[in-house]
C-alpha positions as CSV (number, residue, x, y, z in Angstrom):
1,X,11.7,-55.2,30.0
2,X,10.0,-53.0,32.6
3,X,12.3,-51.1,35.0
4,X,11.5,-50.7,38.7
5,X,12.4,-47.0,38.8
6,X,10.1,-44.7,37.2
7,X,10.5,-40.7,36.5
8,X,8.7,-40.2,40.1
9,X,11.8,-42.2,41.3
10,X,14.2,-40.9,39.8
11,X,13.1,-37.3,40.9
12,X,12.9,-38.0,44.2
13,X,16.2,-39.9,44.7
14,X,17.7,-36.2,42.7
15,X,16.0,-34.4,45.9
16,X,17.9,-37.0,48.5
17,X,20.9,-36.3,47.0
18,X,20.6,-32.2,46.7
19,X,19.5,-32.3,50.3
20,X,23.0,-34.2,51.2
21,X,24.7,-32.0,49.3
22,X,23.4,-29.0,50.5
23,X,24.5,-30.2,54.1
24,X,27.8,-31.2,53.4
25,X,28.2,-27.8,52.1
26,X,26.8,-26.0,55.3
27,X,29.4,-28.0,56.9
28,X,32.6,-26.4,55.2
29,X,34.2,-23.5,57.2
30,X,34.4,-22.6,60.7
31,X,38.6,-23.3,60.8
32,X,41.3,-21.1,61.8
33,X,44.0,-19.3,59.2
34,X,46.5,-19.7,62.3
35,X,46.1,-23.2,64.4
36,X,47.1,-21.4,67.5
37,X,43.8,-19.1,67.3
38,X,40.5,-21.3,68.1
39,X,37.7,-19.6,66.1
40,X,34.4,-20.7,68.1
41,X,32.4,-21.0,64.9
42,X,33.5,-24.2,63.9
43,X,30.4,-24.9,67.0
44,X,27.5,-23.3,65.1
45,X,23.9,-23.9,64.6
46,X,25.0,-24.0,61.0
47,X,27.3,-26.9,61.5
48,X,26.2,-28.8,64.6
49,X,22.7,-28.6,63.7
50,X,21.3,-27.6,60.3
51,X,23.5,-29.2,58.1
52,X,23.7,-33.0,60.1
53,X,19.3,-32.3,59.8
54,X,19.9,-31.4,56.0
55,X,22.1,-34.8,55.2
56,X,19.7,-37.3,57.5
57,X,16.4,-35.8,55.1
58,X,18.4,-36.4,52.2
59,X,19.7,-39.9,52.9
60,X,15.6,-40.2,54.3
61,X,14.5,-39.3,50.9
62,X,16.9,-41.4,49.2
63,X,15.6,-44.7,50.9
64,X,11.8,-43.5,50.1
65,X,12.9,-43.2,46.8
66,X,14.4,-46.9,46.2
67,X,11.2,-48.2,47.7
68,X,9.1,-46.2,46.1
69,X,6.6,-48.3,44.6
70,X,3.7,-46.4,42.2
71,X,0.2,-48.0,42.8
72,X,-0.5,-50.7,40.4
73,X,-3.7,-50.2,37.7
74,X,-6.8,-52.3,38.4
75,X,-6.9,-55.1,36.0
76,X,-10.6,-55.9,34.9
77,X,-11.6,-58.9,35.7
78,X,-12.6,-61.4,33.4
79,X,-16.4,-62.6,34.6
């Protein structure tokens, strides 16, 4: 039984999913010890910016890697 994921596959959806990671982690932070004190960098580029950019190339990736098709071999024809 042939599978439709091959090693290709399988390496590229591990990138999506590093790249998601990777944003959710440039997410965490920015809060406030005391909830009385606002700490502004909860509004960084970090967080507003790079890390919603890192999770949309992962979840990108992941999709190019479930249709990922590899090129089909020429079969010789029989004439």
């Amino acid at each position: 039984m042939k599978t439709t994921f091959t090693k290709k596959n399988y390496y590229i959806l591990l990138v999506g999913i590093v790249f998601i990671a990777l944003g959710y982690l440039l997410m965490i932070g920015g809060g406030s010890e005391d909830p009385n004190i606002f700490n502004p960098a909860i509004f960084d580029f970090q967080r507003i910016t790079l890390a919603p950019i890192c999770c949309l190339i992962g979840f990108v990736t992941i999709v190019v890697a479930i249709m990922w098709r590899p090129k089909q071999e020429a079969e010789p024809s029989n004439s």
